[in-house]
C-alpha positions, 0 to 999 in steps of 0.5 A, a space after each residue: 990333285 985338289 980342285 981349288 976352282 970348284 971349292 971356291 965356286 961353292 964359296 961364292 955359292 953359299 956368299 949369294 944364299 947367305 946374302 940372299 937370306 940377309 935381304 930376306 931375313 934381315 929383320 923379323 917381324 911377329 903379329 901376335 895373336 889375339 885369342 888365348 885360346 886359338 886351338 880350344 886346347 883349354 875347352 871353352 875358355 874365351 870363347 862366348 855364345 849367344 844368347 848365352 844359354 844356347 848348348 849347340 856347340 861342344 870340345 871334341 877331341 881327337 879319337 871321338 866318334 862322329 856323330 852317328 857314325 863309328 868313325 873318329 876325328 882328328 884335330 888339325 893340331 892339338 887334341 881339342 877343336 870346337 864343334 858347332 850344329 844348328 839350334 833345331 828350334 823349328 825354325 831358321 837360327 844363327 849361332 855365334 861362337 865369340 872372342 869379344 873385345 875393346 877397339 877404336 875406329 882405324 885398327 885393322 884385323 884379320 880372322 882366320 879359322 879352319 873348318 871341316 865338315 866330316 862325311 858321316 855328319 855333313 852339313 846338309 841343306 840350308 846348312 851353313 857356317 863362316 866366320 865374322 868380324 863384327 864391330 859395335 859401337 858404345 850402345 852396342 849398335 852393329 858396324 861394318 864388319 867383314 865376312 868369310 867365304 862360306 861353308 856348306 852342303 857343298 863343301 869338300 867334307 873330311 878336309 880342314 877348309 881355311 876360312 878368312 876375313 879381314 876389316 877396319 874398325 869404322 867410326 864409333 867403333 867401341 867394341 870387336 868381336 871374332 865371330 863363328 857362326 853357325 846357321 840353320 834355314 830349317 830343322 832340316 838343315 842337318 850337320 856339324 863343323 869342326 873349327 881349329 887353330 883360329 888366328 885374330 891379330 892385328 895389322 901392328 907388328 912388333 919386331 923381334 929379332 935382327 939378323 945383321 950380315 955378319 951373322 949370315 956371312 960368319 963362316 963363309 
């Protein structure tokens, strides 16, 4: 004997999912990335330093050695990740790895990067690395930015670390950059960071797709 109770039971089941999905998933919204080159897949395209002759930062890619060690890294995605270490100019040095350009005051951003110390070349005393929102004006006066929680000797190593910061261009605002820096406190200060899949949008979406409840209840 055929149960009607139970199939209509699963009709009514799969009307309140696809409504449910319709209230959810009626419209989608899309916040592109800045960065044309979030993942380092193209070497250093995009990507400033400064001052620009510094040499402390390098692509690696998955199956390398670290440093010292016999053992290999893997990249969060892709096959590339950017990797940074201090100066070691004998002296207490901070290093930016840059996106750089145009804003005005009121646009509001998000950076986000991972970052991950590895065992064998960890980073080691006054070691440290974040990442930045930086602001400047027409003169290149710095402006309020935001800051990341930042990444040390006391770091989990071997994991990727979500690394975020978001700010508002202020007044005057001329240019913005998306900042990984990397700091030494001394030439003791040992260690490497290995940065991927980097994200710098803007709170403005676009909309690229609606999904109408016809198109959820079809079927049903």
């Amino acid at each position: 004997i055929f149960n009607t109770s139970h199939k209509n039971k699963e009709r009514g089941m799969n009307k309140i999912v696809k409504g449910f999905m319709f209230l959810s998933l009626g419209t989608f919204l899309f916040s592109q990335n800045i960065l044309t080159n979030p993942s380092f897949e193209n070497d250093l395209d995009g990507w400033n330093i400064y001052p620009s002759d510094l040499t402390n930062r390098s692509i690696e890619s998955t199956g390398n050695k670290v440093y010292g060690s016999e053992r290999t890294i893997t990249a969060r995605s892709g096959s590339k990740m950017l990797k940074t270490w201090g100066q070691y100019n004998g002296g207490a040095n901070t290093t930016p790895s840059y996106y750089e350009g145009t804003t005005e005051a009121g646009k509001v951003y998000n950076f986000s990067v991972y970052g991950m110390t590895h065992a064998d070349d960890k980073l080691r005393n006054g070691a440290k690395a974040w990442i930045q929102i930086k602001f400047f004006d027409g003169s290149w006066g710095e402006l309020a930015g935001g800051t990341s929680d930042t990444m040390s000797a006391a770091s989990d190593t071997n994991k990727f670390h979500y690394l975020y910061t978001s700010a508002t261009a202020p007044a005057n605002s001329a240019m913005v950059q998306a900042v990984i820096v990397h700091s030494q406190d001394g030439g003791d200060d040992h260690g490497a960071v290995y940065w991927d899949d980097a994200y710098f949008t803007m709170n403005h979406f676009k909309q690229i797709g609606v999904v109408t409840s016809e198109t959820l209840w079809a079927g049903s």
